[in-house]
C-alpha positions as CSV (number, residue, x, y, z in Angstrom):
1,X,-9.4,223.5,-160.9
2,X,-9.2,227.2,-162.0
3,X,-7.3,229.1,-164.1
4,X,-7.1,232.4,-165.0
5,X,-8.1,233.7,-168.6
6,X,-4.9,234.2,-170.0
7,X,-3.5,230.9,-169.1
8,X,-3.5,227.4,-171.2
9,X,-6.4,225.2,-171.2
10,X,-4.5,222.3,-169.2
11,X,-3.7,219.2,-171.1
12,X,-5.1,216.5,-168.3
13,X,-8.9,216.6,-167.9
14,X,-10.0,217.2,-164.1
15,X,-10.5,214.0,-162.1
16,X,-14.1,213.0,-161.6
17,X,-15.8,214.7,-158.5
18,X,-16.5,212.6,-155.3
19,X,-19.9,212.7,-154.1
20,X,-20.8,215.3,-152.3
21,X,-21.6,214.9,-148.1
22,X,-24.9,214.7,-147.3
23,X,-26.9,216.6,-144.6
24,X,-25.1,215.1,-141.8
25,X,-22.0,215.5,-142.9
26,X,-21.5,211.9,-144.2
27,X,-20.4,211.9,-148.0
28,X,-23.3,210.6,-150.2
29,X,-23.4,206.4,-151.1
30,X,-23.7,207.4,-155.2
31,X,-23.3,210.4,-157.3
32,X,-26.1,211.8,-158.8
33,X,-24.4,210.7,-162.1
34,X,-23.8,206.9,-160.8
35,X,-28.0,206.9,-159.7
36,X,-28.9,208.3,-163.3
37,X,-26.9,205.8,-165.0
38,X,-28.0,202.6,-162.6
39,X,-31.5,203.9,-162.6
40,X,-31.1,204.0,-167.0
41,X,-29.7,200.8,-166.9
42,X,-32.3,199.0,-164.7
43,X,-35.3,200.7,-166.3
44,X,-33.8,199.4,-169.7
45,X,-33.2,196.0,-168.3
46,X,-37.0,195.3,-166.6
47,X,-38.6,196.4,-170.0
48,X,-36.4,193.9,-172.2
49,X,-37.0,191.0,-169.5
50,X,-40.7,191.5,-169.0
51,X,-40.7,191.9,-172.9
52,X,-39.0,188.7,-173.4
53,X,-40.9,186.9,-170.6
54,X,-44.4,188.1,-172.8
55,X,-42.4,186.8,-176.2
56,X,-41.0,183.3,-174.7
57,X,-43.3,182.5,-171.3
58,X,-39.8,181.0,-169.4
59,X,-38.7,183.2,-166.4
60,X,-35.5,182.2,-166.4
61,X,-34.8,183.2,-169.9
62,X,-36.4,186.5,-169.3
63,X,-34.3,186.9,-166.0
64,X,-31.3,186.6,-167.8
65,X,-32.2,189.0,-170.9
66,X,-33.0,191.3,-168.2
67,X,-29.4,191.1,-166.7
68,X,-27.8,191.0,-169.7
69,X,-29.2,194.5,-171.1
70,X,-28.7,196.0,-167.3
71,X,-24.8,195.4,-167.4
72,X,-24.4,196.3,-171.1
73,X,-26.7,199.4,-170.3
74,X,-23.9,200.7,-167.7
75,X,-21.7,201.3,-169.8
76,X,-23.4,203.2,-172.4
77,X,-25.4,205.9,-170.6
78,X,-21.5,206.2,-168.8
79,X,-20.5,207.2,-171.9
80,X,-23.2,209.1,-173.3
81,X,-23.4,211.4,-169.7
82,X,-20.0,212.7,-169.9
């Protein structure tokens, strides 16, 4: 949305963006703002589980650390990167 420099700054934010098509003409699976956030969120996530798995030897209590801090992680980075 554009406005010219004498008019008001409009009171409703713009809706987010839609991901952009790729080369072929096919619209993109994620934003580039959707990958940053998964990819913070996972990184985050393997570091507390294979830190958790070295600190208490069971698997599935590290597997479950690490899932737990990759779904709170989404929605911090979400709104950190706005």
């Amino acid at each position: 949305m554009t406005r010219e420099a004498h008019s008001p700054a409009s009171a409703r934010p713009d809706p987010p963006s839609t991901p952009e098509p790729g080369p072929g003409g096919k619209p993109a699976l994620l934003s580039q703002r959707t990958a940053l956030i998964l990819f913070i969120a996972v990184a985050i996530g393997v570091g507390v589980g294979v830190l958790t798995f070295f600190a208490e030897k069971p698997c599935p209590k590290a597997a479950l650390a690490r899932l737990l801090t990759t779904e709170a992680c989404v929605v911090r980075p979400h709104k950190l990167i706005d």
